[in-house]
LUMKELO-560249 format. One record per residue (C-alpha): x, y, z. Coordinates in steps of 0.1 Angstrom, whole numbers, plus 5000, padded with zeros to 4 digits. Example, Ala and Ser with C-alpha at 12.3 -4.5 7.8 and 13.67 -1.06 7.14 Angstrom:
REM LUMKELO-560249
512349555078;513749895071;
This chain:
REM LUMKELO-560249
698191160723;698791120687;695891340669;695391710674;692291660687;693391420713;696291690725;693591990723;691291780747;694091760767;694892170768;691492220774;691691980812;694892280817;692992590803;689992500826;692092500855;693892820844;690593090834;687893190851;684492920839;682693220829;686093290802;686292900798;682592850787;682593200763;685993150746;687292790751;684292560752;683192390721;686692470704;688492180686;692092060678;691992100643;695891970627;699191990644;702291950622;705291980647;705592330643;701792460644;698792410658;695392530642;692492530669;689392510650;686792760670;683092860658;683493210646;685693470641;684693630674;686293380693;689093340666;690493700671;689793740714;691893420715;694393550692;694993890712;694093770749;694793370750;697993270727;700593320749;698993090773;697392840749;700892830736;702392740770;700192510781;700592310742;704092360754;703792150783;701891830767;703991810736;707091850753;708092110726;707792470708;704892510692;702792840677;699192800680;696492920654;692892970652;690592910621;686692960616;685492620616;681392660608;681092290614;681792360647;678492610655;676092330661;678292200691;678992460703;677192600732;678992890743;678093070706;675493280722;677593470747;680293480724;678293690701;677393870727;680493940743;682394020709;678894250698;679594420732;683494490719;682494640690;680094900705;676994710692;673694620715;672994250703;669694340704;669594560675;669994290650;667394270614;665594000634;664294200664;663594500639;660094550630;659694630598;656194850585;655095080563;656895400573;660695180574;659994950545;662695110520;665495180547;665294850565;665394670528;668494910520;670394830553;669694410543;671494480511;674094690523;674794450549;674894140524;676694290497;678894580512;680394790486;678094760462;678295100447;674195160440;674395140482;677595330488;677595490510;673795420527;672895710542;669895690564;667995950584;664996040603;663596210633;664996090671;663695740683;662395590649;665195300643;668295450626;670695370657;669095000653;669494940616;673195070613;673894840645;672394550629;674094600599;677594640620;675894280638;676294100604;679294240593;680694030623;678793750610;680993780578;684293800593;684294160584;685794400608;683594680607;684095030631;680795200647;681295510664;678895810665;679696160650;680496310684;682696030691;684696070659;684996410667;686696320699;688996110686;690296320662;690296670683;692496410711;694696240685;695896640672;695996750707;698996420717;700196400683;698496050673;696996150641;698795870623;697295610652;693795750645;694595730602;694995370608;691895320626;689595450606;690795350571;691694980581;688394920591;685994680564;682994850572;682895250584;679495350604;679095660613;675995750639;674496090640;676796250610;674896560617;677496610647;680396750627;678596950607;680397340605;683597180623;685797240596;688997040609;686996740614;685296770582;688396760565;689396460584;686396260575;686096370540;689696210536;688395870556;685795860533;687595900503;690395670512;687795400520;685195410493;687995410469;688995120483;685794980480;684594950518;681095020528;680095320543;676995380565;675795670577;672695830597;671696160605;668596330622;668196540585;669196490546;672196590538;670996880517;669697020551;673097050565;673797430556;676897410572;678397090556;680997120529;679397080500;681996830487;680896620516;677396680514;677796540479;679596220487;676996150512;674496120484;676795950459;675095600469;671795590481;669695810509;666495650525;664395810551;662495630583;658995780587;657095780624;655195400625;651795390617;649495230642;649694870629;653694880633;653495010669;651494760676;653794490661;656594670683;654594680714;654194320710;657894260699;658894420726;656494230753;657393920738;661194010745;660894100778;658793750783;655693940797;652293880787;650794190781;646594170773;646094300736;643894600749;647094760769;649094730735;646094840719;645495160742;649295260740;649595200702;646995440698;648095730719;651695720716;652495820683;655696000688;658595700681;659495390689;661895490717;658395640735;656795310727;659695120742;660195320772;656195390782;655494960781;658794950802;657495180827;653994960831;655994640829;658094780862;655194910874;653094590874;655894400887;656494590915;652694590928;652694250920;649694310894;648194240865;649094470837;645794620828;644594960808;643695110844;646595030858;648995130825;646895490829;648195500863;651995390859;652395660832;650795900854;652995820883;656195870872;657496200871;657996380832;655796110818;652596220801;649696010815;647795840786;644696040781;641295970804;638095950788;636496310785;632896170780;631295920793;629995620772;626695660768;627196000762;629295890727;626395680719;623295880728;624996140703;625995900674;622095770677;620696100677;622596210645;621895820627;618195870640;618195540656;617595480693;619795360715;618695040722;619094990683;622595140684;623694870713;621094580703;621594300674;619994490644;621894460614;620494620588;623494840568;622995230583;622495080619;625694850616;627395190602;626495400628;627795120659;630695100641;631395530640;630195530680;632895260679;635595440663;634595800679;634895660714;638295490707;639695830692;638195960721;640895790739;640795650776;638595310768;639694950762;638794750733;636894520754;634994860774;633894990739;632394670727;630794570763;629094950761;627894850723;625794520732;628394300742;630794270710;634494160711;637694340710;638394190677;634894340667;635494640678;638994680663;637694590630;634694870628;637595110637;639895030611;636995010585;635095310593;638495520590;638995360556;635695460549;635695830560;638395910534;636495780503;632995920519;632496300524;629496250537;630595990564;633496230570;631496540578;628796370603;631696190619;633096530624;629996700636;630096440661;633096490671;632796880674;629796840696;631696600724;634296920719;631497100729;630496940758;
């Protein structure tokens, strides 16, 4: 065994007789003898995940084992080696183990995040932070918004790439930092809990809001933050307000918060709940029909989290009938479990949407549903289209079998163009309104 490589082959027959295989095929498996000198050994691993659990878990034993082939003393090193990622197979879990370490859900990464109208400037804010931490115009970024609409995500998945840079960055939430600092004065450890938070490359700070009017633990943090910013580390932040609506901050701390740059998450419009819906279906590998994610994307409105937990509940629900997920049975799995509010039934019938829409067009029915064309007909099938879907309760595919037969895709596109047209037509506008007042009525 003359080459490095040769004697690390050889440590790895002894390590996978010494570790668990789950530990062997996270941390060990794919990992290369790099150089050996006599004195050192550099192991070349994948990333710095496995570089630094190696380091604090593994050495003593890597070291012994060395020990035992080379017949001599040896200290044993790890370095990044990025030719190493395409061989090795264990890079998954690793990430996901070290993710896990670090507090982070490795699902919350920027490629799982979907980005729309109402998240556009926040999630573009987070990528730049992320890639070029400490940039001042983005120090700190400070990003807030109502529960459930992606804040927790976007600071996680900027934590996510930190790791990918080798940067050692510290997530905790407001509450938590609170904690830490009311135990560490309580056993004397404030010293410990300075060097935590201001050796860390990247600071992110969860729900801010937390420590507001805790004067103590203001003070702390106003001192972590100034010791790292000065030192140039990044700083992320979120909060369910703006930092001007903390009337009990310190107003030298609600300053520093905007010193960089403060971006706000709006609720998702109804195109990017339907790109979650289907995110989120796709992740959890069940095929979903496009009227369910439809139906839910329309009447939840609330936040993402409500998105996310409500196709959860139909997903279970469906798997534990053994059924197909359809809108009547998504009605009934949110109806079913307890604290849930059921989507909303239809309050009309059908034919009672289109007998009204006719009446007020002056066309009969039979034109309503038949194949005329002509401009005010097509108009008024596409608002008995869009009155019955804000109606709530029917299906894509009920509304356009009702109207003659026409597609979901059909029917989806009269929706979306007759509320585009309603806000540049007053007149559109008011008799789509007087429709809707008489169904009220009914």
């Amino acid at each position: 065994m003359n080459s490095a490589n040769e004697i690390w082959e050889a440590a790895l027959g002894e390590l996978q007789l010494q570790v668990n295989k789950p530990n062997y095929q996270t941390w060990f498996k794919g990992t290369q003898g790099l150089a050996y000198d006599g004195d050192q050994f550099l192991v070349g691993v994948p990333n710095a995940f496995v570089a630094e659990y190696l380091e604090k878990n593994q050495r003593s034993l890597i070291e012994k084992t060395l020990i035992g082939l080379i017949h001599r003393g040896v200290s044993a090193r790890f370095q990044v080696s990025w030719a190493q990622d395409a061989k090795c197979g264990n890079n998954v879990e690793a990430r996901r183990n070290v993710s896990s370490i670090y507090g982070f859900n490795s699902k919350y990464t920027f490629d799982t995040f979907v980005v729309g109208a109402g998240n556009r400037m926040a999630h573009a804010a987070a990528v730049s932070a992320a890639e070029h931490p400490s940039e001042q115009s983005y120090n700190p970024l400070f990003i807030y918004a109502a529960p459930g609409l992606g804040k927790t995500h976007l600071l996680q998945a900027i934590g996510q790439k930190a790791l990918d840079n080798n940067l050692k960055p510290l997530y905790v939430s407001g509450e938590q930092f609170t904690n830490e600092f009311v135990s560490a004065l309580r056993e004397r450890r404030t010293d410990e809990f300075r060097a935590k938070y201001r050796s860390a490359d990247m600071l992110m700070v969860d729900d801010i809001h937390f420590i507001s009017g805790k004067e103590a633990t203001e003070e702390s943090f106003f001192h972590t933050f100034n010791d790292l910013h000065n030192a140039g580390r990044q700083i992320v932040i979120t909060s369910d307000r703006a930092p001007k609506s903390m009337p009990m901050l310190q107003e030298r701390l609600r300053s520093r918060f905007e010193w960089g740059l403060t971006v706000d998450i709006q609720p998702p419009d109804f195109e990017t709940r339907l790109a979650i819906l289907q995110s989120k279906a796709e992740q959890a590998q069940t095929a979903v029909a496009p009227d369910v994610l439809d139906m839910m994307a329309h009447e939840l409105k609330q936040n993402i989290r409500e998105l996310e937990g409500s196709l959860n509940r139909i997903i279970a629900y469906a798997r534990l009938l053994r059924a197909q997920i359809t809108p009547e049975l998504a009605h009934k799995a949110l109806k079913d479990v307890a604290g849930i509010k059921a989507l909303p039934a239809p309050t009309d019938t059908l034919e009672t949407v289109i007998g009204l829409v006719a009446t007020k067009f002056a066309l009969s029915v039979d034109d309503l549903i038949g194949r005329k064309r002509d401009k005010e007909t097509a108009q008024a099938r596409q608002v008995a289209m869009y009155v019955i879907r804000q109606r709530g309760g029917c299906s894509l595919s009920d509304i356009g079998s009702a109207l003659g037969g026409r597609n979901p895709s059909t029917v989806s596109h009269a929706c979306e163009k007759v509320a585009e047209d309603i806000s540049n037509s007053h007149i559109l506008r008011r008799k789509v309104e007087e429709i809707q007042k008489n169904l009220s009525g009914k």
